[in-house]
N, C-alpha and C positions, 0 to 999 in steps of 0.2 A: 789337470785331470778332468774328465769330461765324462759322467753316468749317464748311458746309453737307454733307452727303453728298457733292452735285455739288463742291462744291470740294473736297472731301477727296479720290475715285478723280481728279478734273481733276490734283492735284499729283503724285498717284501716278501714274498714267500719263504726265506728263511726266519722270517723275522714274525708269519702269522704260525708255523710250524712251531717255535720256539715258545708261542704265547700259550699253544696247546700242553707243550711239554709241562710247562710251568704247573697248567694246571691239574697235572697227572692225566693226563688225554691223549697217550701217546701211542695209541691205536694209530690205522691206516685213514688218513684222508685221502677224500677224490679230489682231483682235478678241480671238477666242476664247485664244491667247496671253497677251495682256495681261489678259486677266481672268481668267485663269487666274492668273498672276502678286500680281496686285494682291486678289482675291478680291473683285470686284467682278461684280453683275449686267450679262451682256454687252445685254440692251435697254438698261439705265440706259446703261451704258457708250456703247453708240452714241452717245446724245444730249451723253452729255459730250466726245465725240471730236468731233461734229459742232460745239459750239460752241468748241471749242480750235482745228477746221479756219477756224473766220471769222472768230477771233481773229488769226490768222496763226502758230499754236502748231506748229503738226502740217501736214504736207498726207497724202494719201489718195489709193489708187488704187483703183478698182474692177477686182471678177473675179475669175476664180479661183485668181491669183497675185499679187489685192490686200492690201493691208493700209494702216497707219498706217506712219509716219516722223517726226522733226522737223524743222520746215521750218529750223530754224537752230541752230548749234550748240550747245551746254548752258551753255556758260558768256559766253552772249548770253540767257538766258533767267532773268530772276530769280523766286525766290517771291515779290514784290511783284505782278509782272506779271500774273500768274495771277490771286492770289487777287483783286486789283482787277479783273478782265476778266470774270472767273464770279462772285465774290460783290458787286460794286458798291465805294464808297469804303469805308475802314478807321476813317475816322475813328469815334471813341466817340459822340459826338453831333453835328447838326447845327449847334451854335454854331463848332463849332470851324475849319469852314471859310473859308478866305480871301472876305472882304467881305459875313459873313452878316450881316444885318439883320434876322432875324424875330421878335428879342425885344429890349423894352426894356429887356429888364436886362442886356443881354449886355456893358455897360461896367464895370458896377459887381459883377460875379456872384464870387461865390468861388469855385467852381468850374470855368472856363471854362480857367483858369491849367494846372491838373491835370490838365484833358482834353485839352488843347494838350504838355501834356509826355505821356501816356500816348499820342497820336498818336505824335508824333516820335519816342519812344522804340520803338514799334509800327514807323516808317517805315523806322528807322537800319535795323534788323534786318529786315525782309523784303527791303528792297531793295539791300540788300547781297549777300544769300545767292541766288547760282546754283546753277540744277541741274548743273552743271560740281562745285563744291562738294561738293554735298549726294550725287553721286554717288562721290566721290572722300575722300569720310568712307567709306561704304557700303562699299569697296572694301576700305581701311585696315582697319576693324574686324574684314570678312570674311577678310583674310589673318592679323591678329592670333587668330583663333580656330581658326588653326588648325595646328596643332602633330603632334608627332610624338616618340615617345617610339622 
């Protein structure tokens, strides 16, 4: 598995949306906020908000007191969901999936064993993890840092 650009700001920006949510901020943000935030190109950015909108990640308003939102709570939205919707399946290679046939070695392969646990192990872990989570680590550490003498 290999996170692309697009799916790198994709999780970020679900994932600064998600920090808003937390905080009951579940108003419209701009664009120019979250890339701001994320340090992401806001063209690139559009196109990545634009496929997270027909994903059913995000919805959007237009105008001049449009912005982004998540269409559903954070902790309904895992990093599995994502990175499979933007970057395609996780699996290591094409043997590994359920009733692949396009080699005839794929019975007798040493290999096939390894890329079949390197999946699963890949699957336990992303789709476990919500942005609910991963915002609420974010949260933990920012108040751990912060102290007072």
């Amino acid at each position: 598995m290999k996170i692309t650009y697009k799916g790198d700001y994709a999780l970020k920006a679900i994932l600064d949306l998600s920090l808003l949510y937390r905080k009951d901020e579940r108003g419209l943000v701009t664009i120019n906020e979250i890339a701001e935030r994320i340090d992401a190109p806001i063209k690139f950015l559009e196109q990545v908000l634009l496929e997270l909108k027909k994903g059913g990640f995000v919805v959007s308003k237009r105008g001049k007191v449009g912005g982004y939102l998540l269409a559903k709570p954070p902790a309904r939205i895992t990093v599995g969901e994502v990175v499979r919707y933007i970057e395609g399946p996780i699996e290591p290679i094409s043997c590994v999936k359920e009733g692949y046939v396009g080699c005839g070695d794929v019975y007798k392969c040493a290999f096939k064993s390894i890329w079949q646990d390197v999946f699963k192990a890949t699957s336990n872990i992303i789709d476990n993890v919500t942005f609910e989570d991963l915002a609420s680590r974010i949260e933990k550490q920012q108040s751990e840092l912060v102290y007072s003498i």
